[in-house]
N, C-alpha and C positions, 0 to 999 in steps of 0.2 A: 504494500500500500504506500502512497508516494506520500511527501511532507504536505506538499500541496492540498490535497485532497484531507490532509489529518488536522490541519490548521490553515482555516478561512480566511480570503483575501478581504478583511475589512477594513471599513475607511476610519482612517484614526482622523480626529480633529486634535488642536494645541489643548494641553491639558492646562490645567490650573496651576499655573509654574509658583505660586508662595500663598497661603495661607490668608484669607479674606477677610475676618474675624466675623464672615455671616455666620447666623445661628445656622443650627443641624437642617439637613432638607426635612425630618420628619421630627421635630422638636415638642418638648414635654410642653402641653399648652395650656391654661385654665381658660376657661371661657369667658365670656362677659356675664353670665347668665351664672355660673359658678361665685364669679365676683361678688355679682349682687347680692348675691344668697348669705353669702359670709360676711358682708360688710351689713347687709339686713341684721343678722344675726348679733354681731356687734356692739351695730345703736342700738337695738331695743334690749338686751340685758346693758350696755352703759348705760343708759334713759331708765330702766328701769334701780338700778342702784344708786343714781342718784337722785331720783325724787322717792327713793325707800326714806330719805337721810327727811327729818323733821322741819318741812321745807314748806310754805303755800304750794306746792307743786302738787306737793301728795295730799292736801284735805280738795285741790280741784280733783286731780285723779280721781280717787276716788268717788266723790260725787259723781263724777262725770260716768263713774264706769255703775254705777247704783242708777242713774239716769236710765242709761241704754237698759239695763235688767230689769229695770220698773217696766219699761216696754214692751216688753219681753212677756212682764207676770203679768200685764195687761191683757192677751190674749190667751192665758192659760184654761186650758176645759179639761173635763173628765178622759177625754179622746186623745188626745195631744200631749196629758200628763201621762198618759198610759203607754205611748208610741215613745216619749220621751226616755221615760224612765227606763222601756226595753234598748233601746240605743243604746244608753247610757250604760247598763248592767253589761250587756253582749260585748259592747268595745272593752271595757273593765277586763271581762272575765277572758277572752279570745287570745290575750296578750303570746302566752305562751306557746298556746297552740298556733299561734302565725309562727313564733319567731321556732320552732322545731318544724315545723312544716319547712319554711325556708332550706333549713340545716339540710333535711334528707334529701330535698330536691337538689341540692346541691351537690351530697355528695352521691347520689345516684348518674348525676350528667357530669360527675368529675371534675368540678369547677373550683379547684383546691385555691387558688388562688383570689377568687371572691368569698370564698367561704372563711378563709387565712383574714378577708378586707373586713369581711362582716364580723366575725367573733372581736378581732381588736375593733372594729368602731361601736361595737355595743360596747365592749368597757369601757371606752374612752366618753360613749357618752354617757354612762353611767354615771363617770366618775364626776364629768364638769356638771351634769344637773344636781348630782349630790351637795356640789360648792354653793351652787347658784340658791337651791332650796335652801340649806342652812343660812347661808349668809342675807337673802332674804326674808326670812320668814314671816310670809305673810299669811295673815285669818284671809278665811271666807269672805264672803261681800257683806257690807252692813246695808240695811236700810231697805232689803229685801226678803222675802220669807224664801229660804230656803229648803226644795221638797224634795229634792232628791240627795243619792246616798255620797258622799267623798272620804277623801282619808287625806290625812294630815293637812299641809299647808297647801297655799293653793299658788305659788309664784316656782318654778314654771312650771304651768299645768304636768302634772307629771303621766297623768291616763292620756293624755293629749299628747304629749314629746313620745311617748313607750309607742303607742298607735301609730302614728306619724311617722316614726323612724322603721317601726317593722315593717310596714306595709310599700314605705318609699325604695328600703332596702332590697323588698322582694321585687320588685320591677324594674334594679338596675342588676338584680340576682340573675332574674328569670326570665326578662323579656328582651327582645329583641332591637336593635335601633332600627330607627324608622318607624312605620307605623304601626306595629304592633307595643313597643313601648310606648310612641305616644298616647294611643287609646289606654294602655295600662296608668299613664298618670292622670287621664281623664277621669277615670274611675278610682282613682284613689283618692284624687280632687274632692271627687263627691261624697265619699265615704270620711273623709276626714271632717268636711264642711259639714254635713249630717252630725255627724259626733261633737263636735265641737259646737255645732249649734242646741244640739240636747241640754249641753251640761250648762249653756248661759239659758236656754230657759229654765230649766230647773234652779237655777239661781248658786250652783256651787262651786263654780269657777267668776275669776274676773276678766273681760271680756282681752286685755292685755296679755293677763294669764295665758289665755288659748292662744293667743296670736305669736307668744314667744315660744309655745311649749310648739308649735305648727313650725316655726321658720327655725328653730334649731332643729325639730325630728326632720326638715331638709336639708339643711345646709350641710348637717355633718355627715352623712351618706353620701349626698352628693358630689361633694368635693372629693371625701372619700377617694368612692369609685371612679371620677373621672379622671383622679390623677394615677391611683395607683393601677387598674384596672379599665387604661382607655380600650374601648372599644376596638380599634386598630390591631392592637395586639392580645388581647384577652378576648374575642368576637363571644357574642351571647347566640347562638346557632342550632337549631336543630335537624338541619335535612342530615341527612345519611353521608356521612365521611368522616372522614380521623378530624379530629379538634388540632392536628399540627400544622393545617394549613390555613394562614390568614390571608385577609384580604388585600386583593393587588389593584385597586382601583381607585380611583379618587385621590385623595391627600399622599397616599403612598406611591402609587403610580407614578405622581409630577416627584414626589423625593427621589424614588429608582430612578427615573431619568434624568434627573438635575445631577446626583450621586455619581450617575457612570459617565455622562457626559466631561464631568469635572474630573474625576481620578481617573478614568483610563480613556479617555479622550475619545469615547465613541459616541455617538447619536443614536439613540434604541428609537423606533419607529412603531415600534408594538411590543406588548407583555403579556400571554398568553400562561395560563397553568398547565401543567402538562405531566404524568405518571402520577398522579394523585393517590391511584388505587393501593401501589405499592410503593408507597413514599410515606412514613410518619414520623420522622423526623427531623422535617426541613418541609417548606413547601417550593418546591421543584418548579422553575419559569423557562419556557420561550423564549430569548429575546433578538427579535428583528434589528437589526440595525440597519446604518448606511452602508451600502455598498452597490456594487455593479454585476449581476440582481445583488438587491439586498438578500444581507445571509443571515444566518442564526446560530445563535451562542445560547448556550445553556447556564440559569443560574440560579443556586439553591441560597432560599433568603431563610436566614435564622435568626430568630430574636429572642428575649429575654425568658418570654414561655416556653422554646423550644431547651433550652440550657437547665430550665426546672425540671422539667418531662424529663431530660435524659438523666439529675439526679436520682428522681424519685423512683427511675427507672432502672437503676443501677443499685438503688436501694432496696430495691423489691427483689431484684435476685440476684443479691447478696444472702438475702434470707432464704429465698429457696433454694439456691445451691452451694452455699457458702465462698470455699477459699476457690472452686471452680470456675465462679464470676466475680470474685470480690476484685475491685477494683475501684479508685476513687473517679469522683464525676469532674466535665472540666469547671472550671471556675468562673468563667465569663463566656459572651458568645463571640467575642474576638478570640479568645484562645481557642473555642471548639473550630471556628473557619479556619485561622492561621492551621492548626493541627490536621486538616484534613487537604488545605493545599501543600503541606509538607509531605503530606503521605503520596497525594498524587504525583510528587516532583521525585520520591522514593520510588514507585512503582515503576515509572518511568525509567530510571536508572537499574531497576531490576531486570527492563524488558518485558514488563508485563505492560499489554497495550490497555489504555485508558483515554482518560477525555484529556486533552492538554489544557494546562490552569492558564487564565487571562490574568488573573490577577481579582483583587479581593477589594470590595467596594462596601467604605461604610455611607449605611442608611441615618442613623442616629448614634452618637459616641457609648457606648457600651449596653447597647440596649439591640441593634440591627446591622447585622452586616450579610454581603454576600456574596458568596461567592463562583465568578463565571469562569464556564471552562467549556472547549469547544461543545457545539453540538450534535452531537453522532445521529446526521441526517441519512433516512435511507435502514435505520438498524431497528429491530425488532427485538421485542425479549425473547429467550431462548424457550421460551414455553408456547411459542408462536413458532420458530424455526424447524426447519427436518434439521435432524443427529442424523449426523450419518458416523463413520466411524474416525475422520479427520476431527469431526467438533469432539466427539470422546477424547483424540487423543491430544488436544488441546486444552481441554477443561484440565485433563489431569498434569501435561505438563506448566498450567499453571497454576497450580496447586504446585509443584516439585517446585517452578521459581521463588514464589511467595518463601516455601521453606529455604531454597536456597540464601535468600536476602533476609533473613529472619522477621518474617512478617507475617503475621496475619490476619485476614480481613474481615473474620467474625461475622458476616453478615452475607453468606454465600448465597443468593436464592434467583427463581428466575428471575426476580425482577430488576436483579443487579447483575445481570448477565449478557450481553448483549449481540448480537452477529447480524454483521455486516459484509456482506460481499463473502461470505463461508469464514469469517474472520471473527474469533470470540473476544468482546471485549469484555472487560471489568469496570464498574463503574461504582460508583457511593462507598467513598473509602473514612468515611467518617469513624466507625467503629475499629476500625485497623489498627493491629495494637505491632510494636515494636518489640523485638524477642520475647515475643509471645511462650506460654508454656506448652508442654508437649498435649495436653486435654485442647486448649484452643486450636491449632495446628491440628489434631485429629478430627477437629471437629468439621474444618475448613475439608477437608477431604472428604469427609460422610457426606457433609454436607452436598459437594460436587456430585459427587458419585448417587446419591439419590438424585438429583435435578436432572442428571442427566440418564439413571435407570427410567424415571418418568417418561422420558421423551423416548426410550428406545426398550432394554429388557434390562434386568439386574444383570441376569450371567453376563449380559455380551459387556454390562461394563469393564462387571467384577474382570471377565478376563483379559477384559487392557489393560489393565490395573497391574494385574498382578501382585498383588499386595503381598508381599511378605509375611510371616508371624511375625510377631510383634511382644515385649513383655505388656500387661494389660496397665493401664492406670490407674492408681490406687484413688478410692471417690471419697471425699470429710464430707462426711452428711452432718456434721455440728460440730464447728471451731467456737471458742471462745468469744470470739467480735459477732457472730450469727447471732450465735445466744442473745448477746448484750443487747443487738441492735434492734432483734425481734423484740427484747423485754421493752424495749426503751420505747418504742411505736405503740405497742399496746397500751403502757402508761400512758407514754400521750394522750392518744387518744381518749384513753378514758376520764383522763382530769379535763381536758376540751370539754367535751361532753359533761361531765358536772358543770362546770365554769358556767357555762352555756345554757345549763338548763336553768341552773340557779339565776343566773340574770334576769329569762326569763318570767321565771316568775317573782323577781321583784319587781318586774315591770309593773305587774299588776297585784302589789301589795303595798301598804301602807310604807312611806317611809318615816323610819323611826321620828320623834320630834324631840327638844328637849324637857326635862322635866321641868312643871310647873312652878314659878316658885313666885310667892305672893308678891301683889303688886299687881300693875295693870303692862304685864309684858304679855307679847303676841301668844305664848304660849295659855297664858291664862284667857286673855279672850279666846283663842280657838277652843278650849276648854266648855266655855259662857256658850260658844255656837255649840258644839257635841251635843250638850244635853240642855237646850233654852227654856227647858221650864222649871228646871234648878235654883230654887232662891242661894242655898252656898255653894261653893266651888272649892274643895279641896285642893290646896297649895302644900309649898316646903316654906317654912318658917322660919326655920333657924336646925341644922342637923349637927347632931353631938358628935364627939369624936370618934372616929371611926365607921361612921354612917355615909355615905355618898347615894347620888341619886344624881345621874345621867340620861336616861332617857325615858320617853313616854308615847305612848302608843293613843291618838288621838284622833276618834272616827265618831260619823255621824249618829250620833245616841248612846254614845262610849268615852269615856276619859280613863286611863291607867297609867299610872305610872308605877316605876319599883324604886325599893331601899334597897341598898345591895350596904352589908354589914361586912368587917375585915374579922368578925369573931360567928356573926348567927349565918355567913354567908350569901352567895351572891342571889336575888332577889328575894330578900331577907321576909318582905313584906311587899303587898303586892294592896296598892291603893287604886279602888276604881270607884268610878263617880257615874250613877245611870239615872233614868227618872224613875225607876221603883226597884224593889228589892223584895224576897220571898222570906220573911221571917217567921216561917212557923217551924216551930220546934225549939227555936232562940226565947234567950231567957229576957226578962227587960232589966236592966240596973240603972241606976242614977247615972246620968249624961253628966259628961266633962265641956261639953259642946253647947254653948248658951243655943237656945231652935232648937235643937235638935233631942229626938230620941234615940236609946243606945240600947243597942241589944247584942247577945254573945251566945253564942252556940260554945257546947261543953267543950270544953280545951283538952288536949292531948300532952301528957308529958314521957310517953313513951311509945319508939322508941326514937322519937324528934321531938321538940316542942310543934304544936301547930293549934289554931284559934282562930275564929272568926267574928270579928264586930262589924253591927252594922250601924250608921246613923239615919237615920230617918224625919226628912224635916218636907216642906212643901215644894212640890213640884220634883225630887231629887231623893237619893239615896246615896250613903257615900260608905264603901264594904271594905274592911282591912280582914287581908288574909296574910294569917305570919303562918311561913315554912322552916323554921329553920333547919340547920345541918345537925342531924347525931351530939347528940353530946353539947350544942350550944345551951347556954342558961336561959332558962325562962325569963330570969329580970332584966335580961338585954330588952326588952318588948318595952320597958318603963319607960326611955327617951323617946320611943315614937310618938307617946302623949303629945309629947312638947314640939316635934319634929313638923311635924302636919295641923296645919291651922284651917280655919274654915273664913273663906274671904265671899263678903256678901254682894251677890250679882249688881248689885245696884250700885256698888262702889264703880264699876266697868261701865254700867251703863252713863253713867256721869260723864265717866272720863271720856269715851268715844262722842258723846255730846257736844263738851266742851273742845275738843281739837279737831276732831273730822264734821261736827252738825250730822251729824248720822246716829241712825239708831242702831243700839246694840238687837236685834230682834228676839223677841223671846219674852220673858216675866219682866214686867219692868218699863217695856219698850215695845211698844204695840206697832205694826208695821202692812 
């Protein structure tokens, strides 16, 4: 075969003689529409922390957001409270089963790298609405009846942010670009708007609240996924083919041409995909250039998804056949192209005929590159050709060259086989290992020897072959790093999977509040809203030594907080506050609690201490249940007297009068 015919007469244009400082032809991009989203996000938690701060800003806020809700309760009916409150309960409850529904559809379509985007952006957003709720902590709306159910603080809506971000995430997860994503945010649109519209009629969100808890469960997904997981390279796809081949058209197309034009001085005229079937890899190009006819070069484009794949690919059978595939993955997808045009420049020098390298074109600096090498116009795969007994004795003396050059090429199959003119060529040398062990080397020869028993009979191989005996090779069905690495995948994935489900369902749980402590703080008024026909409200007062109280669990018709003791231990005593309480069976004794009536169910001093009092005054009931650990003293119980005071609703309702002109709703404050 002549030189001429192995390498094409293309028209070179002047290359790019020094460094332009333009960005990449296929560069990391944010959108304007991404922008927005984040800089939305921004103002309105900066806007909202600063009129949190005791400003005329926050008694208009306020008002103004009691305004629109009055409007709101203005049109409320039996029908609508009913449609409302099922909204509200289903977006609630649905949390977790969206965000595992996502997980499996994900890793059933293999999308390890959105599913890797999705787990870290649910913590991370976890973690900033955690800050944002604490450092906020805003009550419910005043000045409205509030009828439906919530839990804790209501700044950034947090059923609204959980809702918002699962369902935003599933349609940059699961759908497609173009028109099937955009109908997917149409309806997500409408389903967040529905929900978000539930909870200001019902009156238990502020209407700020929904609009911050909506534009961060966007922004942080979205930015997300488009940076880390642009569609370009990560494609969302479901027709029938390997997931290693991306898209050549559009944005990438003008880069591959701008790309080769500038580093190897050609002009590409067209970019066609081409061996698809048996290519997973790399996705394998066509390309047209100029010339006189224009000719065609072949070029495999690989980017940052393919360098994952062939980790994760190498890690997988590591496990299944240990020190027989162990082997490490490359590290970047410049070193995997560099690596496979060394090999071809090797083969070369061995005499094994192949595609001759152009040379190596990046797309994006460590993210796409590609590499062109003639294209073997005119050649067929070998499972498309007649064997006759010339290609037999071809295939095998190259398999004897590869050994001679100590090489081998790990991936021997028809579809990397190629004949042209009664001439066997090799092609896709990506996998080709350098003094390979005697297992891959035999493998390379099996390998030939069946492709090419397929196309003709085993014996008439076997007997070109002529195979010698051989001593057999010894198989590690379990080294030491197998073991590890198989333990180590399984752990993972199993602590993922807690992480993951646990998040979920704090999506749709209360997040903790702090515990109440007298006075007119946010935590006591959200208390005053829980249970609004409570004339007292149990508070912390003053706690003795070695007594603390951290947190409080604070839901529509519920107040609790705990004592956690350094001697009776942790939730020493467990204070809750509701509109009524069941005392029968309880004894009555003289009240320490001016209002109030006291009652005590028989105490326990073995083999814990444990007792229950209850108080009992108008509209409220307020229940101390002491647990303590083995062995704690009963008169530890003596400082909780002192520790829990009862602060009267009417003191709250003053103060929200007096600074916001709003009523506190409930006994007291008729609305």
């Amino acid at each position: 075969m002549s030189d001429a015919r192995a390498t094409p007469a293309v028209r070179r244009n002047r290359r790019q003689r020094r460094p332009t400082g333009a960005p990449p032809p296929l560069p990391r991009q944010i959108g304007l529409s991404t922008t927005a989203w984040l800089a939305l996000a921004a103002i309105l938690v900066s806007g909202a922390f600063l009129v949190s701060e005791r400003t005329p800003w926050l008694r208009t806020g306020d008002q103004a957001s009691t305004w629109l809700l009055r409007q709101l309760a203005a049109v409320r009916t039996a029908g609508l409270t009913g449609l409302a409150d099922w909204i509200n309960a289903t977006g609630v409850t649905w949390h977790p089963a969206i965000g595992v529904a996502v997980v499996l559809l994900l890793i059933v379509f293999r999308r390890w790298r959105r599913l890797l985007v999705f787990t870290l952006c649910l913590f991370f957003t976890e973690i900033v609405a955690g800050l944002i709720y604490d450092a906020l902590a805003r009550p419910r709306p005043y000045g409205v009846t509030i009828i439906g159910r919530w839990d804790g603080y209501s700044a950034p809506s947090p059923a609204v942010l959980a809702g918002t971000f699962l369902l935003v995430s599933a349609v940059y997860c699961l759908a497609g670009p173009g028109r099937p994503r955009s109908v997917a945010k149409v309806a997500v649109a409408v389903v967040v708007a529905l929900f978000g519209l539930s909870r200001l009629y019902l009156a238990v969100d502020h209407p700020d609240d929904v609009l911050s808890g909506v534009v961060l469960g966007v922004a942080i997904p979205v930015a997300a996924f488009r940076y880390f997981t642009p569609d370009e390279v990560f494609p969302v796809v479901y027709r029938r083919g390997r997931t290693a081949h991306v898209d050549v058209t559009g944005s990438r197309a003008a880069a591959i041409r701008r790309a080769v034009r500038d580093q190897l001085g050609l002009t590409v005229l067209d970019i066609v995909p081409v061996g698809l079937e048996s290519s997973a890899g790399s996705t394998p190009l066509r390309l047209t250039v100029e010339g006189d006819p224009g000719e065609h070069l072949f070029g495999k484009l690989y980017t940052l998804g393919h360098v994952r794949a062939d980790r994760w690919y190498k890690l997988w059978r590591t496990i299944l056949y240990g020190t027989l595939e162990d082997e490490h993955p490359f590290g970047s997808v410049r070193q995997l192209t560099q690596y496979e045009d060394y090999v071809l420049r090797l083969l070369r020098d061995a005499g094994v005929r192949s595609a001759t390298p152009y040379g190596i074109v990046e797309i994006t600096p460590e993210r796409e590159y590609m590499l062109v090498t003639e294209f073997l116009f005119g050649a067929v795969e070998l499972g498309e050709a007649e064997v006759d007994d010339g290609l037999i004795d071809q295939g095998l003396l190259l398999i004897r060259r590869l050994w001679d050059a100590g090489l081998a090429h790990r991936d021997i199959k028809p579809g990397n086989l190629m004949v042209r003119d009664g001439e066997l060529l090799l092609i896709d040398a990506a996998f080709a290992q350098v003094r390979p062990s005697p297992w891959r080397q035999a493998v390379d020869l099996g390998n030939m020897m069946l492709v090419l028993a397929v196309r003709t009979d085993a014996e008439r191989v076997y007997r070109r072959a002529l195979a010698p005996p051989r001593q057999p090779i010894g198989l590690q069905r379990w080294g030491v790093r197998r073991v590890v690495v198989a333990a180590a995948m399984i752990a993972a994935a199993l602590v993922t999977a807690g992480l993951a489900v646990g998040a979920f369902q704090s999506a749709a749980v209360n997040i903790d509040t702090p515990a109440p402590y007298c006075g007119t703080g946010h935590s006591m008024i959200l208390s005053a809203q829980a249970v609004p026909s409570s004339r007292l409200l149990p508070c912390i007062a003053a706690l003795p030594s070695g007594w603390t109280a951290e947190r409080a669990d604070i839901t529509s018709g519920r107040s609790v907080f705990w004592l956690d003791s350094d001697q009776a231990g942790t939730q020493a005593v467990t204070v809750s506050l509701t509109a009524a309480c069941d005392t029968s069976g309880a004894v009555r004794i003289p009240s320490d609690q001016a209002g109030a009536q006291r009652f005590e169910r028989p105490l326990s001093l073995q083999p814990r201490f444990t007792l229950t009092r209850m108080y009992t005054f108008d509209g409220g009931c307020v229940t101390y249940q002491f647990s303590f650990v083995p062995g704690a003293a009963p008169l530890l119980a003596i400082p909780v007297d002192t520790a829990v005071a009862f602060e009267p609703r009417a003191d709250l309702v003053r103060h929200l009068r007096q600074t916001e002109g709003l009523a506190l709703c409930g006994r007291g404050a008729a609305c």
